[in-house]
N, C-alpha and C positions, 0 to 999 in steps of 0.2 A: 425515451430518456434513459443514458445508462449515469449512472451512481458511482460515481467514480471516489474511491480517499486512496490518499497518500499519507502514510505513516514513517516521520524520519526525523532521526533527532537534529539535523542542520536545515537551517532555514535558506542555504542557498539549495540546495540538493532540494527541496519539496519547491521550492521558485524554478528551479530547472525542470523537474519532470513535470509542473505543472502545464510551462510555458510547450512542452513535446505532446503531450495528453489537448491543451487545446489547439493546436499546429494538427495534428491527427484526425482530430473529431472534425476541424473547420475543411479538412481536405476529402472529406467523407461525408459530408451533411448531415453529422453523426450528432445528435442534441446530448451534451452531458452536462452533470452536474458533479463541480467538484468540493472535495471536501479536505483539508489537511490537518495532521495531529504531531504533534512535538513528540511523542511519547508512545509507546503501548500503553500504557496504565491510562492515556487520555483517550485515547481509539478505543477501548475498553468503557470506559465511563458512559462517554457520548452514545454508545450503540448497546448499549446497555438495554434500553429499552426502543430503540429505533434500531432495528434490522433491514435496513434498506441499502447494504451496500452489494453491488453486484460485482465488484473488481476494487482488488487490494493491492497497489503498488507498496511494499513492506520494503524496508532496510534491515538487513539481517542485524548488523551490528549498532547496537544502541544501545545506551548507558544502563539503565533498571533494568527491566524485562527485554531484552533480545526478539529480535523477529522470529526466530524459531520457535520459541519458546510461545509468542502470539499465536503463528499459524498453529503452531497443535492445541492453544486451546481454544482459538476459532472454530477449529475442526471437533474438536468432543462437544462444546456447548452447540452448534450448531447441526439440529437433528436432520436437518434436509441435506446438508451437505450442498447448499447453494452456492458456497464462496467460491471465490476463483481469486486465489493466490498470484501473484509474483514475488521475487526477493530478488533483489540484487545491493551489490555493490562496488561504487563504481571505487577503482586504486588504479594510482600512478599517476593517469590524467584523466580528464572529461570524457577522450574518446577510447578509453579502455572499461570493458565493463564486464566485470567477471561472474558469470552463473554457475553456481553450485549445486548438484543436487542434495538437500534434505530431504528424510523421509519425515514425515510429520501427521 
């Protein structure tokens, strides 16, 4: 079972990677569990004391705390260094989707 969340402040954006993440896993015989948050500061809360996510689908840009600003302090609070990040976001249309490097 992977442990999958998705963090993004639009409710159709976390309905769409949802709907690609289970398309994926069903085409793989892949068992996931997903989990989605409106917010950093709620991805934050919830895993507060549950560390069980194994893959972070993150939206860099969000209202309060920003995805960059998550990923690096996922990365300091988290002593093992188990996460496994993405950030994207998608401009212009659905099938444009632009990756950035941050360092974080």
């Amino acid at each position: 079972m992977i442990n999958i969340a998705i963090c993004d402040d639009e409710r159709a954006e976390i309905t769409y990677l949802t709907a690609l993440v289970r398309k994926w896993a069903a085409a793989r015989g892949v068992a996931v569990r997903l989990s989605d948050y409106e917010s950093a500061e709620s991805f934050l809360f919830a895993c507060e004391d549950n560390k069980s996510v194994d893959i972070l689908l993150l939206d860099i840009q969000m209202k309060e705390m920003d995805g960059v600003e998550l990923a690096r302090q996922i990365r300091r609070d988290d002593e093992k260094n188990r996460s496994y990040l993405s950030q994207a976001t998608r401009i212009l249309s659905p099938k444009v989707t632009m990756f950035q490097h941050y360092t974080i």
